[in-house]
Structure formats: structure tokens, C-alpha cells
C-alpha positions as CSV (number, residue, x, y, z in Angstrom):
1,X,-109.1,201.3,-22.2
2,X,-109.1,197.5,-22.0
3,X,-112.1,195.0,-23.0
4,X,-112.8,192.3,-20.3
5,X,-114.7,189.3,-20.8
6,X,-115.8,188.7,-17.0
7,X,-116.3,190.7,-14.4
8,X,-116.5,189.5,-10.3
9,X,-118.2,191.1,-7.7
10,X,-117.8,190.8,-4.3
11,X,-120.5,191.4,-1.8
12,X,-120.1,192.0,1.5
13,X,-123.2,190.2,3.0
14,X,-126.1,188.4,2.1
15,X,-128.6,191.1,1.4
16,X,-125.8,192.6,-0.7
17,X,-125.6,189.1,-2.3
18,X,-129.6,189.2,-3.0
19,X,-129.7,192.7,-4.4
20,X,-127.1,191.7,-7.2
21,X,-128.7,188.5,-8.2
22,X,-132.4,190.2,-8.7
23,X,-130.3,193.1,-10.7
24,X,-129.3,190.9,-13.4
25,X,-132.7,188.9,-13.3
26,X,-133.5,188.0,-16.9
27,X,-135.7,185.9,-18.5
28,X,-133.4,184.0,-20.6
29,X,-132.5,180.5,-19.3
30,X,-128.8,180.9,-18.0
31,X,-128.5,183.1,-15.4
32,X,-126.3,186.2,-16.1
33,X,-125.1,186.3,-12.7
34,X,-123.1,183.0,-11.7
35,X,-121.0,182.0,-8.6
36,X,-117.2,182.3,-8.6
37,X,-115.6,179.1,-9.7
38,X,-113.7,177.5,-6.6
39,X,-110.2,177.8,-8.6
40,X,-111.0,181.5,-9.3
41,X,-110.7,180.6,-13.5
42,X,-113.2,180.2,-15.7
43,X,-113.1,180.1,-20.0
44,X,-116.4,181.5,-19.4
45,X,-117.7,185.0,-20.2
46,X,-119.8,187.0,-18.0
47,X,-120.4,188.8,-14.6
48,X,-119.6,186.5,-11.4
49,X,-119.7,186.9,-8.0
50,X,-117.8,185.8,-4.5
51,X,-120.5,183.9,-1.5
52,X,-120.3,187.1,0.8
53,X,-119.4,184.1,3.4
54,X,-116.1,184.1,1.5
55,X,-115.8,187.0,-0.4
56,X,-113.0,188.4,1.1
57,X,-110.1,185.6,0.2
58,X,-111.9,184.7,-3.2
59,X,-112.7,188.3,-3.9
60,X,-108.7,188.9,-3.6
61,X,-107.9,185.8,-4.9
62,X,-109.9,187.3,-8.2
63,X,-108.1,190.6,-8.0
64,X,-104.7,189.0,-7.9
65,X,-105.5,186.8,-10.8
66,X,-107.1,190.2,-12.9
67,X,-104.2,192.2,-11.9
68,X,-101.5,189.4,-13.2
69,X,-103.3,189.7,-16.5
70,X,-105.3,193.1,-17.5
71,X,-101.4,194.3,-18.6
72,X,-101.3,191.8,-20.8
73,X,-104.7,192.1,-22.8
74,X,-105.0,193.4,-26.3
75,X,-108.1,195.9,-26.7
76,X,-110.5,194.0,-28.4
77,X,-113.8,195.2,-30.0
78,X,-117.3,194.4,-28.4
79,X,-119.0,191.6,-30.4
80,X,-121.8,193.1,-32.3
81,X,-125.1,192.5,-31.2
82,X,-127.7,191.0,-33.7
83,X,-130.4,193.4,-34.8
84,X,-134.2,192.8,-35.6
85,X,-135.9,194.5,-39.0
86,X,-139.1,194.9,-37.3
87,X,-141.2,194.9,-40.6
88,X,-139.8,191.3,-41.0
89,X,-140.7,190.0,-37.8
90,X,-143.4,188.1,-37.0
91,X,-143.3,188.0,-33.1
92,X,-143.2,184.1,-33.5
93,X,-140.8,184.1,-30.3
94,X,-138.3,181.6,-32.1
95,X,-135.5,184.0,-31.2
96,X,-136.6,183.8,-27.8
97,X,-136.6,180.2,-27.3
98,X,-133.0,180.0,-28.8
99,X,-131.0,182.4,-26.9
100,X,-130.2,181.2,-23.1
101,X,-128.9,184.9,-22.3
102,X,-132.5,186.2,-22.5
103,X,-131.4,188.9,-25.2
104,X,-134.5,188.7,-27.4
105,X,-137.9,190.1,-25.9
106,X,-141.3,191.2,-27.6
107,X,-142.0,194.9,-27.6
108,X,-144.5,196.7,-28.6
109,X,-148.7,195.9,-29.2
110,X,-150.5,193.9,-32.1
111,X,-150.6,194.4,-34.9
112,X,-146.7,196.0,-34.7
113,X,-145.7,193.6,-32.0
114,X,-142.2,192.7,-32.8
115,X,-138.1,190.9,-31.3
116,X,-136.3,194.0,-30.1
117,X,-132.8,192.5,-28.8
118,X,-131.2,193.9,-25.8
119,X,-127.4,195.2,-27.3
120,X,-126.2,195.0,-23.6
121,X,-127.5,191.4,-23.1
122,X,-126.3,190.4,-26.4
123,X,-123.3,188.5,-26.8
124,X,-123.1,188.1,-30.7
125,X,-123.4,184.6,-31.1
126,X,-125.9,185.4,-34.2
127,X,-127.9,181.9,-33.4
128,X,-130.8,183.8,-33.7
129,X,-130.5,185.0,-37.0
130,X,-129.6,182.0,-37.9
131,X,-132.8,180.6,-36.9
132,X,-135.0,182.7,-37.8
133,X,-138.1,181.7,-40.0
134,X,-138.7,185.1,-41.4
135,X,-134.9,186.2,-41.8
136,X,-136.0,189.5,-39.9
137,X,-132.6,188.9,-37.4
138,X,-129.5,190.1,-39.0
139,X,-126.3,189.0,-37.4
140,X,-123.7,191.6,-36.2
141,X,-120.5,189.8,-37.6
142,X,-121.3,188.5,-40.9
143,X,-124.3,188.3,-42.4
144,X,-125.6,185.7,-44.6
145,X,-124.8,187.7,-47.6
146,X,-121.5,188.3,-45.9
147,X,-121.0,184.6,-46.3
148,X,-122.0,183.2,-49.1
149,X,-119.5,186.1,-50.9
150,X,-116.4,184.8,-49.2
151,X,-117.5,181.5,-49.7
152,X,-117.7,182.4,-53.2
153,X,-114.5,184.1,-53.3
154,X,-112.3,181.4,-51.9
155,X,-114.2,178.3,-54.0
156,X,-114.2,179.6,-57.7
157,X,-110.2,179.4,-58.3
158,X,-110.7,176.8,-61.2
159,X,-107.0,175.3,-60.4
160,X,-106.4,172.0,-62.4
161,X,-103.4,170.9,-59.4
162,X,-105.9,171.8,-56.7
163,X,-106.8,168.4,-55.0
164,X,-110.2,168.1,-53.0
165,X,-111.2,171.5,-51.7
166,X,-112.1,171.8,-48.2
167,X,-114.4,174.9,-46.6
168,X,-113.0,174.7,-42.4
169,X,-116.1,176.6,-40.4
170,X,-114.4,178.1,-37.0
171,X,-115.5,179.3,-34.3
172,X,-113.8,182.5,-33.3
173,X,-113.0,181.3,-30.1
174,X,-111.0,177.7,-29.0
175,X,-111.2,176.2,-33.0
176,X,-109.5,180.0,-34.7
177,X,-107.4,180.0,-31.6
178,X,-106.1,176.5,-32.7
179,X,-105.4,177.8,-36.3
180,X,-103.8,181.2,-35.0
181,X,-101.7,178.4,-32.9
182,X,-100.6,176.3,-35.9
183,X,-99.3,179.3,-37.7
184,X,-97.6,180.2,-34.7
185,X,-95.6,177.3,-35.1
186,X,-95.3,176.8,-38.7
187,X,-97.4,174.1,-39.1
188,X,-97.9,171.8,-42.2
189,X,-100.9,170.7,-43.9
190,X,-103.0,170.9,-47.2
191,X,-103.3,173.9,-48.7
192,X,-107.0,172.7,-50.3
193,X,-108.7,173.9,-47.1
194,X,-110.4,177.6,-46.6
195,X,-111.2,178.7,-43.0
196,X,-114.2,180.5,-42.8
197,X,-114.7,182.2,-39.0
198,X,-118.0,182.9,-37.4
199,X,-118.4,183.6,-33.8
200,X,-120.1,180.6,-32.7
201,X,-120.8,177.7,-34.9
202,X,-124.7,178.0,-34.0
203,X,-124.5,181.1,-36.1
204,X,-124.4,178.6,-39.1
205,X,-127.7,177.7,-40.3
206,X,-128.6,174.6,-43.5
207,X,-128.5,176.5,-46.2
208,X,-124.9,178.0,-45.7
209,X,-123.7,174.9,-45.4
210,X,-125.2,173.8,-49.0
211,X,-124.4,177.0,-50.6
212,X,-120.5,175.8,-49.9
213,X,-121.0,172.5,-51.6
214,X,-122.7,174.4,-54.5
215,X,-120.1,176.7,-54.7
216,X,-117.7,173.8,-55.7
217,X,-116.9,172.7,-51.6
218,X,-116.4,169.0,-51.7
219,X,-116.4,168.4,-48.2
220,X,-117.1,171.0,-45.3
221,X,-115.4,170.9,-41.8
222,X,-116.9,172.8,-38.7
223,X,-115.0,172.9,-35.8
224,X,-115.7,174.3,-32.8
225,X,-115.1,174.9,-28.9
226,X,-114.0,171.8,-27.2
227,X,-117.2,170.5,-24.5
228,X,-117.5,172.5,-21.9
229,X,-115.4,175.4,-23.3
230,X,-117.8,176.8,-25.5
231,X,-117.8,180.4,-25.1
232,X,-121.5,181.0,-25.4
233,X,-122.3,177.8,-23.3
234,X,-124.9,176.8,-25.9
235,X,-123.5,177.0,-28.9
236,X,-122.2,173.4,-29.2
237,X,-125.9,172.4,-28.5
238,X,-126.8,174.6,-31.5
239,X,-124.3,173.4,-33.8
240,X,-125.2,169.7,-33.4
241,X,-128.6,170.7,-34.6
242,X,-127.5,172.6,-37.7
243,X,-125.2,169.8,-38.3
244,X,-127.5,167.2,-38.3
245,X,-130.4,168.9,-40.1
246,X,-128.2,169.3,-42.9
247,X,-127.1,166.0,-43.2
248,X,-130.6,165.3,-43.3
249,X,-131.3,167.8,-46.3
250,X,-128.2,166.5,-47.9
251,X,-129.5,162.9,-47.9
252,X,-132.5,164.4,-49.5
253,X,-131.2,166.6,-52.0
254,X,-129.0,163.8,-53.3
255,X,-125.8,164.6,-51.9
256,X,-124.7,161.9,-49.4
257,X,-121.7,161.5,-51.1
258,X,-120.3,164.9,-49.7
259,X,-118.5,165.0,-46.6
260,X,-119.6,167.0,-43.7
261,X,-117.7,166.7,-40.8
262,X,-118.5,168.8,-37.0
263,X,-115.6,168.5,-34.6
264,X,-114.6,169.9,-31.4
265,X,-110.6,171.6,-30.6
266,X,-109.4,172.8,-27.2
267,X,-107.8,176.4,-27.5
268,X,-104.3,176.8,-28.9
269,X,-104.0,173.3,-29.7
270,X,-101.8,173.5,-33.3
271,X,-101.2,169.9,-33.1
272,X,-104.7,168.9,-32.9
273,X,-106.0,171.4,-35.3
274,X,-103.2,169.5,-37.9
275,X,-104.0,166.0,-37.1
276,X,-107.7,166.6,-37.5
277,X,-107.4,168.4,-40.7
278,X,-105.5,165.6,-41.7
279,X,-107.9,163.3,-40.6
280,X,-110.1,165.0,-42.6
281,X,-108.7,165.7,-45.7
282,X,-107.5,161.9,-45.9
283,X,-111.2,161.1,-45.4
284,X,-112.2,163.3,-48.1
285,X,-109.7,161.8,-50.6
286,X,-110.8,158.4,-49.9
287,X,-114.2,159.0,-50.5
288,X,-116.6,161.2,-48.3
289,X,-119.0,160.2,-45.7
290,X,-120.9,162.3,-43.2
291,X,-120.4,162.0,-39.5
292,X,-120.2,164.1,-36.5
């Protein structure tokens, strides 16, 4: 059995057009049924479908394209969907407000009123949980916990040769694709940096991002989904706030002279994942300075 990131449907008139789009009616702010792209591709997930005034050349066009590939695919597991401790929650509808899929709704009635999130809708992109003001949303891939242990684990080697140490934040989409790429190919660069992957970038919340530079991090890297490619859609949105809200904190808290960097890598692109690491690391060495 193979996992599939999009699916495309085909009506084969109008009404049949209008019954699919009110079937996947949410209340999030992306609809979760889009139009076929022209070119039949797309780095996008989700559920698409052909105009029923052309759905039988771009409907095949889709098949051909599916067909070419579904032999190919590696069985993948279903991201995990974030989950709500409803003791924790405070219906403050923050969860809401940050996920454009429409995942997070209120159930039940005061005084238990609580975030239930929809496991179908969800796509794993943990931004709620990292947003959340009562920490009631726990994310399906790592947890915070989760985190801050492997962050632990790969900083507290107390190696006198090791230069500046470097924490990388991917994405598990085009950035990880770009490491996966360089290894590929053999690449060369520093050994002082630690790739950390999350899902999506706007899983990452402030005080992950401090806990690396207390850990002994002297600068911190996230790179993500090039514009336009990310995987979620919003998640680059997302990141840009967690990135600069913690440069804000780090002004604050004294540490401006740490470097936190937030990039953006097309997939598979070794060569740019080396030269920006570079870029980075020779930054670092030369004294650090936040930008984005």
C-alpha cells in the first residue's frame, strides 16, 4: 500500500464540481479543495480537482503523471497529528487562528469547553503546539521534551578541537531533502554543525531556540522550504515570526552576540545546502550577528 501526498478528482459536470467543493468545506482559511494546476504538478500536498469543462484531458493528464510515478514511491508513514490535553486547554482559540487547514475546533460546553483537532484534517505541522499559551497541544513528531533531549545530546561533547558549534533546524521537507542530497554526493563541510529536523519550521517556538544556546549552541541555523514551496503553505509565515521574536528575546536577555540565522533551500539542492552552511559557519567564526 502506497502513501500519496495529493489526490485529483475529476468531476464530470458542474453540479458534480459544487458537491465536492461544499464536501471539503472547512473553516480553516486555505481551502482543502484546490484547482488543478495548469501544468498538472504541484510541490503542494492535498486533494485537487480538474474544471469539469476540462476534466477529461487534465484529469488524464493527472493519471499519466500518477501512473509514471506511484511505482516509484517509498511507503511513507502518515504525519502524526497534534493532540489537545483537554484539562490544559483553555478554549482561548489560539490554535485556531494559527492553522489555515481548519484542524483545530472547540468542542464541547462551558465550563469543559475545549481544542479537539481533527486527525484527518491535520497535517502535522505542530505550529499549534508550538503556539500554544497553556502548552495543552502536544506535537505528533517531537515534542518539546523530545527536543531539548537531542539538543542536549548532540551539544554537551566538551571537545577541546571542536571549533564554533552550530545547531542546523530543518524542515523535513525541501531543507532535509537538501542535506539527504549533500550526502548523496559526498559533500564537504564542517563537522561543528548538528541538524536537528522538525516537520515545519513553524513547529519551533522561542524558547527552543534559547534552550540550544544554553545548551552550549553558539549560533543556530533554521533552514527551511524555499518561497513558495513550503509544504504546509504557511509555515514560512510562521517561522519568520518565531524567528524574529526570538531575536527580540535574545536582545533582551543579553545575548546579541549569538548568531541566529533563518534561511530558505529549494529541495535536493546539495550545493546550496554547502555554500550556505559555509556562509554560515564563516559568519559565526568571524563574530556572530543575527539576521534573517
Amino acid at each position: 500500500m502506497q502513501q500519496a501526498t495529493a489526490v485529483v478528482l475529476a468531476p464530470q459536470d458542474a453540479v458534480e464540481a459544487d458537491l465536492l467543493c461544499h464536501a471539503f468545506v472547512t473553516s480553516g482559511k486555505r481551502d482543502r479543495l484546490m484547482p488543478m494546476p495548469p501544468e498538472v504538478e504541484t510541490l503542494l500536498p492535498g486533494v485537487f480537482f480538474c474544471d469539469p469543462l476540462d476534466g477529461l484531458s487534465s484529469g488524464a493528464a493527472a493519471a499519466v503523471k500518477v501512473a509514471g510515478w506511484l511505482h516509484q514511491l517509498a511507503e511513507q508513514p502518515k504525519p502524526i497529528a497534534a493532540s489537545v490535553d483537554p484539562h490544559r486547554c483553555r478554549a482561548c482559540k489560539t490554535c485556531i487562528d494559527i492553522c489555515e487547514l481548519g484542524a483545530p475546533q472547540l468542542v464541547g460546553e462551558e465550563p469543559q469547553r475545549h481544542s479537539w483537532i481533527d486527525p484527518m484534517i491535520c497535517s502535522g505541522c505542530a505550529s499549534c503546539a508550538a503556539r500554544c499559551p497553556s502548552g495543552a497541544i502536544t506535537a505528533g513528531d517531537a515534542t518539546d521534551e523530545q527536543l531539548d533531549a537531542m539538543l542536549a545530546a548532540v551539544l554537551k561533547a566538551d571537545d577541546r578541537n571542536a571549533g564554533q558549534k552550530a545547531v542546523v533546524f530543518t524542515c523535513n521537507w525541501d531543507a532535509y531533502r537538501g542535506l539527504e542530497a549533500a550526502g548523496r554526493q559526498h559533500a564537504s563541510y564542517t563537522p561543528w554543525i548538528y541538524p536537528l529536523k522538525v516537520m515545519c519550521l513553524g513547529r519551533l517556538n522561542p524558547g527552543i531556540l534559547l534552550s540550544a544556546f544554553y545548551l552550549g549552541a553558539d549560533g543556530v541555523l533554521l533552514l527551511g522550504c524555499a518561497p513558495e514551496e513550503c509544504h504546509y503553505t504557511f509555515g514560512n509565515q510562521r517561522a519568520q515570526e518565531t524567528f524574529d521574536l526570538t531575536r527580540r528575546l535574545m536582545q533582551l536577555l543579553g545575548h546579541a552576540n549569538k548568531c541566529l540565522v533563518l534561511d530558505r533551500i529549494a529541495a535536493d539542492d546539495a550545493e546550496s545546502w554547502v555554500s550556505k552552511i559555509q556562509t554560515f559557519m564563516d559568519g559565526l567564526n568571524g563574530g556572530g550577528q543575527q539576521h534573517g
